[in-house]
N, C-alpha and C positions, 0 to 999 in steps of 0.2 A: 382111178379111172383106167379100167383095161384099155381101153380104145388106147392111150395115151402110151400106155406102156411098151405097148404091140407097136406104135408108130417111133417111137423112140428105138425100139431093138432093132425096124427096119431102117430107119432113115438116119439114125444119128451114128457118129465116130467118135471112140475113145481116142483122144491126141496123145493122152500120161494117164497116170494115174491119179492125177488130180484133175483135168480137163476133160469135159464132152463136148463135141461139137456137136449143137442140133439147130444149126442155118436152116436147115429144109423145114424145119415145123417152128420154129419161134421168133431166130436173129437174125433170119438175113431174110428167108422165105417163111411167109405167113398161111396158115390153110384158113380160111375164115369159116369155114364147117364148126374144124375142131377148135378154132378160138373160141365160138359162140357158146362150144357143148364147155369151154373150159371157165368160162364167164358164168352158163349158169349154173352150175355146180359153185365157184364160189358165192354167187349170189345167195343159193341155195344153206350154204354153211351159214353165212351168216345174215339170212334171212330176220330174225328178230332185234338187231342192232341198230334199228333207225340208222340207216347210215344217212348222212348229209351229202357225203364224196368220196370219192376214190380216189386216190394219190399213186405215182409211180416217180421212177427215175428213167427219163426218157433214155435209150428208145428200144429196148427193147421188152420191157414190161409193158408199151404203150397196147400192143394190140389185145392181150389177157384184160387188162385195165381198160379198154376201155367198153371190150364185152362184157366185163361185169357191171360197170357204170351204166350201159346201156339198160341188160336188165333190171336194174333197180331203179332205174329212171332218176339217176342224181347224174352231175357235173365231174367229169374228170379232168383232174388236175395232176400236172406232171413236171418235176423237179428238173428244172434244164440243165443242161450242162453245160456251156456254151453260153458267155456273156453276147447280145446281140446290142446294134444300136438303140434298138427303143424300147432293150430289158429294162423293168421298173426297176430306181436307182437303190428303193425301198423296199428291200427282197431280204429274206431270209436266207442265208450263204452259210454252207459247210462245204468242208475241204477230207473226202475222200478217197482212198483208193479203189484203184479197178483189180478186182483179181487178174479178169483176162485181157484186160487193156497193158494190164503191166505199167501204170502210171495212178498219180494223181490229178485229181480233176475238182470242181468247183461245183459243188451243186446248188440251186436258188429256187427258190419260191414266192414270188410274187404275194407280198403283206394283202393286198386284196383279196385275194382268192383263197385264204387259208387264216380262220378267225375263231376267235376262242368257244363262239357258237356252234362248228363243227364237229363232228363226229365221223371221221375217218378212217375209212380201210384203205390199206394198202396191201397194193399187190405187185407182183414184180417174178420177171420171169425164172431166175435162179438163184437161191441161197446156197452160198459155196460158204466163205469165212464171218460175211455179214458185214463186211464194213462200210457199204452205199447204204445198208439197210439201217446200218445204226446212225448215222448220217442224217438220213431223210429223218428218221425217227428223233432225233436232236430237232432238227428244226419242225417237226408237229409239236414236241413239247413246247419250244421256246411261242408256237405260234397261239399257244395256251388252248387247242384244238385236243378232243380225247381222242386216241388210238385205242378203237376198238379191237384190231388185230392184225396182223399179215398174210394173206392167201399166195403162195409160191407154187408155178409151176412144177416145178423142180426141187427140192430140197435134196445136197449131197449131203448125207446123214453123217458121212464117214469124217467131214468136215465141221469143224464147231461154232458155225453159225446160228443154224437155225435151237443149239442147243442153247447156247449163249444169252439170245432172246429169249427164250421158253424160262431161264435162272431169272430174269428179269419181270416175269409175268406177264409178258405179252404171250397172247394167243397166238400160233403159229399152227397155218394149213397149209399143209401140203396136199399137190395133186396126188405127185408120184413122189416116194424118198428113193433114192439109189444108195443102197449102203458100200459099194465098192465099182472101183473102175480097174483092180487090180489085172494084170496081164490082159488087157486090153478086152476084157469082158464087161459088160455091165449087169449089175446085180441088185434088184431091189430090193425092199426089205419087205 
């Protein structure tokens, strides 16, 4: 997606050389233009996958996820992080870290909403090391639900996530891959 790339070299900051910051177009601040153009594109990839749902890890995957959920006209479903009072007690629970949280966190899924009659995509705004991704992914298997694949905003190529996935045979799309953040340039592939 040019649009994407061109928005990203305007609006986003290299922090290191391992971190982007792009609040203005996906984490903090949302365009709902380029959400929808970034929704149907992955709709588009994997158009022939009967999907049942879309899955993410809230909240920044939610607004990609739920543009692409829209156009496929299925249910989006999204991994909470944040036990609440009247979270179902009968959830699916893995225990991840955050790259850029700099912590571990709890993620859950509601046994209702994710069943072995499913067929889910998951999307999620950046594959950096993969570890919420493999996470979520642990609980689609346990929910006996088939992972059709993963559609990523972002994939930092230079990072061994999205490769990690791909040894495991899950499909993995990327919008845009950036193969370096080195001296504060961003570099795609």
């Amino acid at each position: 997606m040019e649009t994407l790339k061109q928005r990203i070299l305007a609006e986003s900051s290299v922090l290191s050389r391992d971190v982007l910051r792009m609040d203005a177009l996906i984490n903090h601040q949302v365009d709902p233009a380029l959400t929808m153009e970034m929704g149907q594109e992955f709709a588009k990839r994997f158009a022939e996958e009967n999907i049942t749902k879309v899955i993410t890890v809230e909240s920044s995957g939610i607004p990609a996820a739920f543009a692409t959920a829209y156009v496929l006209g299925v249910p989006l479903v999204f991994a909470r992080r944040k036990k609440t009072l009247i979270a179902d007690p009968d959830a699916y629970t893995e225990r991840v870290p955050s790259f850029t949280k700099g912590m571990v966190t709890d993620i859950m899924v509601s046994k209702q909403f994710l069943t072995e009659e499913d067929r889910v995509l998951f999307i999620d705004d950046i594959i950096a090391n993969g570890d919420a991704a493999r996470g979520l992914i642990k609980i689609i298997q346990r929910s006996g639900a088939e992972l059709v694949g993963l559609g990523v905003v972002v994939e930092k190529s230079f990072q061994a996530g999205g490769r990690t996935l791909r040894e495991q045979g899950i499909r993995v799309e990327p919008l845009v891959r950036i193969s370096s953040l080195d001296n504060g340039e961003i570099k795609f592939e």
